[in-house]
N, CA, C and O atoms as CSV, one atom per row, in Angstrom:
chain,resi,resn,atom,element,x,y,z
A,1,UNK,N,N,200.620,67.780,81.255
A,1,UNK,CA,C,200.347,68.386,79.960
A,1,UNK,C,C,201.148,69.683,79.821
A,1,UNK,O,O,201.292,70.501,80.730
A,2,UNK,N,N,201.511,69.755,78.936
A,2,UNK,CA,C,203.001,70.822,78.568
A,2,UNK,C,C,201.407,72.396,78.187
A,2,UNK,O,O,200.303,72.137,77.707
A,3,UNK,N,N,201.833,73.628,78.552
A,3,UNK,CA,C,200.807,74.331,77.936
A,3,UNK,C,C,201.561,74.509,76.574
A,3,UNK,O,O,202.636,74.016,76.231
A,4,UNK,N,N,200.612,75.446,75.801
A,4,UNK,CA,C,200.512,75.302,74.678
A,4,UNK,C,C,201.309,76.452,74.257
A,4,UNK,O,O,201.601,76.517,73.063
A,5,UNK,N,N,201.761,77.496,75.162
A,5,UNK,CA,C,202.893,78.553,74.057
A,5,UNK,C,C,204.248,78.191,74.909
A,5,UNK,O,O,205.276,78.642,74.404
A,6,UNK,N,N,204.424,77.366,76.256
A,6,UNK,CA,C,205.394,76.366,75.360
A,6,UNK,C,C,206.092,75.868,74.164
A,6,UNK,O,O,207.216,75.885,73.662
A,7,UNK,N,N,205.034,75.464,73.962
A,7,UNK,CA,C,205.432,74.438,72.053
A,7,UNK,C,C,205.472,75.864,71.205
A,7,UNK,O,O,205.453,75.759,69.979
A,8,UNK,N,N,205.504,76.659,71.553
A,8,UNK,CA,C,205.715,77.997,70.155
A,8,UNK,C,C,207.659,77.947,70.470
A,8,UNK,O,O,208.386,77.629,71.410
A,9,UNK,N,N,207.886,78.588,68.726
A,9,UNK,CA,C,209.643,78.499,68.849
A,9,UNK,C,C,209.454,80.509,69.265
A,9,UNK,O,O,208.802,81.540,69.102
A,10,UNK,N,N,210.483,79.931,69.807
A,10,UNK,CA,C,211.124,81.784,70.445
A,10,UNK,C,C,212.303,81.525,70.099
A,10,UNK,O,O,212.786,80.409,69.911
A,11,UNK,N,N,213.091,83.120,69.949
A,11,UNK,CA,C,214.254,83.080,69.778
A,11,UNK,C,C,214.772,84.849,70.604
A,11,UNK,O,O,214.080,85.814,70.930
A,12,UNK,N,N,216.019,84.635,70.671
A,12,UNK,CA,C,216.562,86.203,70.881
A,12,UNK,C,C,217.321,86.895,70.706
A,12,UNK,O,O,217.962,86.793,71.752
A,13,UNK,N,N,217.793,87.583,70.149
A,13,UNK,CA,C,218.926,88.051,69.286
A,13,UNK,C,C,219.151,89.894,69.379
A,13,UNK,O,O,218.223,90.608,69.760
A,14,UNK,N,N,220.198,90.335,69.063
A,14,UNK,CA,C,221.007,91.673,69.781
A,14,UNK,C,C,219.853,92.288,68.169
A,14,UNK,O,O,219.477,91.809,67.099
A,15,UNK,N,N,219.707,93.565,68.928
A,15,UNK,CA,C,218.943,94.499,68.061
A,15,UNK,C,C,219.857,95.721,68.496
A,15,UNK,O,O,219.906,96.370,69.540
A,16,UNK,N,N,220.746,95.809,66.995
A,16,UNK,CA,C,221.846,97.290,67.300
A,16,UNK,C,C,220.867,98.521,66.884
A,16,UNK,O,O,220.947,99.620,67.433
A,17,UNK,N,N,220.292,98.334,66.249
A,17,UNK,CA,C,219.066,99.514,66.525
A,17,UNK,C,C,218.442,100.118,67.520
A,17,UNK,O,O,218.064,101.276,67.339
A,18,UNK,N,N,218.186,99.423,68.857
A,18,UNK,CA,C,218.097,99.476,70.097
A,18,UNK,C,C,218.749,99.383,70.975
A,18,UNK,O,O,218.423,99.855,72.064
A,19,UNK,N,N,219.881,98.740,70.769
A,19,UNK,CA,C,220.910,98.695,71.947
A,19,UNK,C,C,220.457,97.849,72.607
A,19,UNK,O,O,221.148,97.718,73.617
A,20,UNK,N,N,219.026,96.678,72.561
A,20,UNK,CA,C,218.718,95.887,73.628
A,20,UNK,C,C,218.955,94.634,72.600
A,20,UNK,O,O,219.367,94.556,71.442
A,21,UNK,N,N,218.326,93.335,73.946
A,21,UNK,CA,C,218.211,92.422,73.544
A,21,UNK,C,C,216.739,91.983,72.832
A,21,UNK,O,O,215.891,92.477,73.576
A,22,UNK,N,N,215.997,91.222,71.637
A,22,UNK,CA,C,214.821,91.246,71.467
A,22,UNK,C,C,214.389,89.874,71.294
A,22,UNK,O,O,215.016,89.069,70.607
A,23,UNK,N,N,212.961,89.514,72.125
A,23,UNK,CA,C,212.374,88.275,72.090
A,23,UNK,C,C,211.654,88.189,71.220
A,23,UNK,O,O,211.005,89.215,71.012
A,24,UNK,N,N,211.413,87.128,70.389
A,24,UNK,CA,C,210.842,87.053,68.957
A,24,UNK,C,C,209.909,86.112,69.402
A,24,UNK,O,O,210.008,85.990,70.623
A,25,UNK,N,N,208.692,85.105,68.725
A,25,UNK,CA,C,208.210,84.513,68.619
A,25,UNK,C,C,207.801,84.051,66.830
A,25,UNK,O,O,207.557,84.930,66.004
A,26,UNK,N,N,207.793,82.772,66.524
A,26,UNK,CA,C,207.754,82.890,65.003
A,26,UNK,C,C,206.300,82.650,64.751
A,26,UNK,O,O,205.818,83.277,63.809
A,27,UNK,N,N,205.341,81.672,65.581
A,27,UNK,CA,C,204.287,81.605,65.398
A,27,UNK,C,C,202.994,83.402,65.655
A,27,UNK,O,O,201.806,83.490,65.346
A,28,UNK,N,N,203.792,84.364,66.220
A,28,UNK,CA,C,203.834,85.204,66.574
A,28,UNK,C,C,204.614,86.497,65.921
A,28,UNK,O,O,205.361,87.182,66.621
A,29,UNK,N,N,204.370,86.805,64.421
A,29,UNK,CA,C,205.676,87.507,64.128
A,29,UNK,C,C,205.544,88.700,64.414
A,29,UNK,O,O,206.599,89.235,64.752
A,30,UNK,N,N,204.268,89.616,64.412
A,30,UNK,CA,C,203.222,90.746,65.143
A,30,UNK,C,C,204.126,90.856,66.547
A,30,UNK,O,O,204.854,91.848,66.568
A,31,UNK,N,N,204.157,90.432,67.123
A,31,UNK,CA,C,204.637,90.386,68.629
A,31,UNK,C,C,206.686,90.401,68.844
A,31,UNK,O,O,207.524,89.816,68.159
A,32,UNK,N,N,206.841,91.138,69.822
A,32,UNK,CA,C,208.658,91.091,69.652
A,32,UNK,C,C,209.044,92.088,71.631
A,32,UNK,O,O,208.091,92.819,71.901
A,33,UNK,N,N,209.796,92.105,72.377
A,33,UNK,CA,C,209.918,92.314,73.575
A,33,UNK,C,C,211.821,92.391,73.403
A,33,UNK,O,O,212.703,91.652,72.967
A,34,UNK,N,N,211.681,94.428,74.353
A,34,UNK,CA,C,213.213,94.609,73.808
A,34,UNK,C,C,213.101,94.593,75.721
A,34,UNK,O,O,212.336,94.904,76.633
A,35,UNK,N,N,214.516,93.970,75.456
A,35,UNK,CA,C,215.200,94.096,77.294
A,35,UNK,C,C,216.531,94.550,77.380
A,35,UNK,O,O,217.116,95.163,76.487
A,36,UNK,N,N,217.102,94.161,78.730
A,36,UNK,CA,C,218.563,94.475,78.957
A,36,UNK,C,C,219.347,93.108,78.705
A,36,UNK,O,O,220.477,92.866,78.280
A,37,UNK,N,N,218.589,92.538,79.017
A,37,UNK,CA,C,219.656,90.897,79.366
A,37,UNK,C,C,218.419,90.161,78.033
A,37,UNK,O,O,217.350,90.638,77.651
A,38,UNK,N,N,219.260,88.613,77.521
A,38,UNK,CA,C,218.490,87.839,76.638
A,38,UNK,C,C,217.744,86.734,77.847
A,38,UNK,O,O,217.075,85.742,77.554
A,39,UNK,N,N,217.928,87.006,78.647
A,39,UNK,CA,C,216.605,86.499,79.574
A,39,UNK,C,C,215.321,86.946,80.015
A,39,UNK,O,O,214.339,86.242,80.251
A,40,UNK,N,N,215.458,88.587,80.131
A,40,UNK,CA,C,214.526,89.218,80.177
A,40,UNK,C,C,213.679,89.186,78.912
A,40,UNK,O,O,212.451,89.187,78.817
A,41,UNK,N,N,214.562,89.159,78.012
A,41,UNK,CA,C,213.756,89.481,76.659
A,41,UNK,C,C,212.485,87.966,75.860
A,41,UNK,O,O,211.421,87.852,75.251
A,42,UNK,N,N,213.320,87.343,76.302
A,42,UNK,CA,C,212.510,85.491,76.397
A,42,UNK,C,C,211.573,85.934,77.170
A,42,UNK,O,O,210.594,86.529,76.720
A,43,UNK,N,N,211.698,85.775,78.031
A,43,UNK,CA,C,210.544,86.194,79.683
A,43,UNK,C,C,209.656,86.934,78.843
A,43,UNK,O,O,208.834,86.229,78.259
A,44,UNK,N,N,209.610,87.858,78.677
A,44,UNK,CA,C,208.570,89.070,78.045
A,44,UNK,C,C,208.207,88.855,76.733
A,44,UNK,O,O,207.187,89.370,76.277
A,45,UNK,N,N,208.710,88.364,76.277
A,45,UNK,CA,C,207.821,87.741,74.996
A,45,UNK,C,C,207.022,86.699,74.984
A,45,UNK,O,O,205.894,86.599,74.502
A,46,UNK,N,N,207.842,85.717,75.691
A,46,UNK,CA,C,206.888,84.795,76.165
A,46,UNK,C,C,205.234,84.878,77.315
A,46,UNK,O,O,204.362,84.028,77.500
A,47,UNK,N,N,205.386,86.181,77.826
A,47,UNK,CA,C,204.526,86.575,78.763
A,47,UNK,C,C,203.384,87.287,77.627
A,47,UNK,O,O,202.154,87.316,77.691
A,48,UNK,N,N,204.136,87.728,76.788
A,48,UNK,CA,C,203.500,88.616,75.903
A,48,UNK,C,C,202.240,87.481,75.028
A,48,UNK,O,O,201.013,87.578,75.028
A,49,UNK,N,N,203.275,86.283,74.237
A,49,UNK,CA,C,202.135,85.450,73.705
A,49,UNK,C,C,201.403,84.817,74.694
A,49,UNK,O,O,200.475,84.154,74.232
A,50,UNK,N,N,201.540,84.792,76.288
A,50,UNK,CA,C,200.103,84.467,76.721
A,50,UNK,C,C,199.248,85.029,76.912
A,50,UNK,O,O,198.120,84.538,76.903
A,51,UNK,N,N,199.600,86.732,77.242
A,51,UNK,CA,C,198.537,87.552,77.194
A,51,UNK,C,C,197.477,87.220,75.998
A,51,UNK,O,O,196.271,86.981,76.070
A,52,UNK,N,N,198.413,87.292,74.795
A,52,UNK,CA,C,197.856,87.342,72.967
A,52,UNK,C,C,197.116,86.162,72.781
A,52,UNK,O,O,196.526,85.972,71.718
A,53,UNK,N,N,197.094,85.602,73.416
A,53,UNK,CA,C,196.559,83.695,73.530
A,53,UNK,C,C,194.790,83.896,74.251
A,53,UNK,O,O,193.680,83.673,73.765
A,54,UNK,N,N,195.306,84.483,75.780
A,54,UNK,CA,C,194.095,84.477,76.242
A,54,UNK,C,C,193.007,86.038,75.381
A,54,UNK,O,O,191.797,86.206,75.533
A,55,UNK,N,N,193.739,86.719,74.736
A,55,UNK,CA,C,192.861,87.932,74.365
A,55,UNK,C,C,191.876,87.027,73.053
A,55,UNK,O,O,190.657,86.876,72.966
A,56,UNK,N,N,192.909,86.587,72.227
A,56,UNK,CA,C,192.662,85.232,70.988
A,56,UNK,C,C,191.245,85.018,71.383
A,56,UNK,O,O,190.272,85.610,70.916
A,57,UNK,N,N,191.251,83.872,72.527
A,57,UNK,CA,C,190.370,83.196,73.168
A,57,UNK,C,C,188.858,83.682,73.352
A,57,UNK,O,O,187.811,83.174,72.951
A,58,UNK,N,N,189.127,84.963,74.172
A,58,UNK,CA,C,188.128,85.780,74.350
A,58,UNK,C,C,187.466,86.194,73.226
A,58,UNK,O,O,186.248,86.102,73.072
A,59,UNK,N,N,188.422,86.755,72.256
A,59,UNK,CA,C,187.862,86.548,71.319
A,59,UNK,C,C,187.145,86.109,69.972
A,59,UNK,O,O,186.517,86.526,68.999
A,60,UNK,N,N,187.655,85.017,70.564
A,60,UNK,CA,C,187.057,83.064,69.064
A,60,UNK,C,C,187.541,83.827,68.249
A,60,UNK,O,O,186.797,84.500,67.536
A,61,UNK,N,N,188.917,83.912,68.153
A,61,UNK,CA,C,189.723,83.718,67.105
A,61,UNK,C,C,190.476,83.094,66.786
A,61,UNK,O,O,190.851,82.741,67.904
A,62,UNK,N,N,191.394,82.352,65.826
A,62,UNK,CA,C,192.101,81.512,65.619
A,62,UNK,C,C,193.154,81.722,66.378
A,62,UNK,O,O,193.717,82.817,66.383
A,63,UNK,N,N,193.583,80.636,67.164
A,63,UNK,CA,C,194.877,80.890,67.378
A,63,UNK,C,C,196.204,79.699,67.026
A,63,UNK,O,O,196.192,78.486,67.235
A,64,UNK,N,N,197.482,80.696,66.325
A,64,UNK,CA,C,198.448,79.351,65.429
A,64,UNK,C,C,198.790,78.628,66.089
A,64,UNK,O,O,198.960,78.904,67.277
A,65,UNK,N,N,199.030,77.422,65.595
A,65,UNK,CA,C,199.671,76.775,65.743
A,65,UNK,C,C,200.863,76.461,65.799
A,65,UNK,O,O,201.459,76.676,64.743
A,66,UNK,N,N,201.699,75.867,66.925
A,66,UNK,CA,C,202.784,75.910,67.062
A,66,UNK,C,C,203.593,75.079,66.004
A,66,UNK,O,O,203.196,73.915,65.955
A,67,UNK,N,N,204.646,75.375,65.124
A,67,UNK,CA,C,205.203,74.515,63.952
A,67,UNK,C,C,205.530,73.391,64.763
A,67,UNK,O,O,204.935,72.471,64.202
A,68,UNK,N,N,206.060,72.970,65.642
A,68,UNK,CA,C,206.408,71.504,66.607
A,68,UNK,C,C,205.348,71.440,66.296
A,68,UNK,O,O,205.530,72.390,65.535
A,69,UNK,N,N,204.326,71.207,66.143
A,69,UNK,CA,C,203.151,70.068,66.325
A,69,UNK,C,C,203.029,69.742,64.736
A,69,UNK,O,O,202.490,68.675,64.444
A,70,UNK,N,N,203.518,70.636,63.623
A,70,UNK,CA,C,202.763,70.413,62.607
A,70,UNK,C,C,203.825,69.204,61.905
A,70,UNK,O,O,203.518,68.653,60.847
C-alpha cells in the first residue's frame, strides 16, 4: 500500500527571492520548504506534509485529498 502523501503532487522550483531552492506541495498550498539543493527542498516538504497529516489526524480534521485520486 503506497502511503498517502505519496499520492500528493510536489514540485520545486528556484525562488530568486531567496536564493534557495523551494518545495511546494499543491494539495498543501499553506506549506512550502526553502533549501540549498532541489533535493533537499522535496525532502522537507515532503517531511513537512507528514508532520501536517499526523497533526490533521490528531486533530479530526479534514485532511485533502490528493488530486491523483480524484
Amino acid at each position: 500500500m503506497i502511503p498517502e502523501m505519496d499520492k500528493y503532487t510536489y514540485r520545486v522550483m528556484w525562488s530568486e527571492e531567496d536564493s534557495e531552492f523551494v518545495g511546494l506541495c499543491t494539495e498543501f498550498p499553506g506549506l512550502s520548504w526553502l533549501s540549498e539543493t532541489p533535493e533537499d527542498a522535496l525532502k522537507g516538504v515532503r517531511s513537512l506534509v507528514s508532520e501536517c497529516i499526523i497533526d490533521m489526524k490528531n486533530n479530526i480534521e479534514p485532511i485533502p485529498s490528493p488530486i491523483a485520486t480524484h
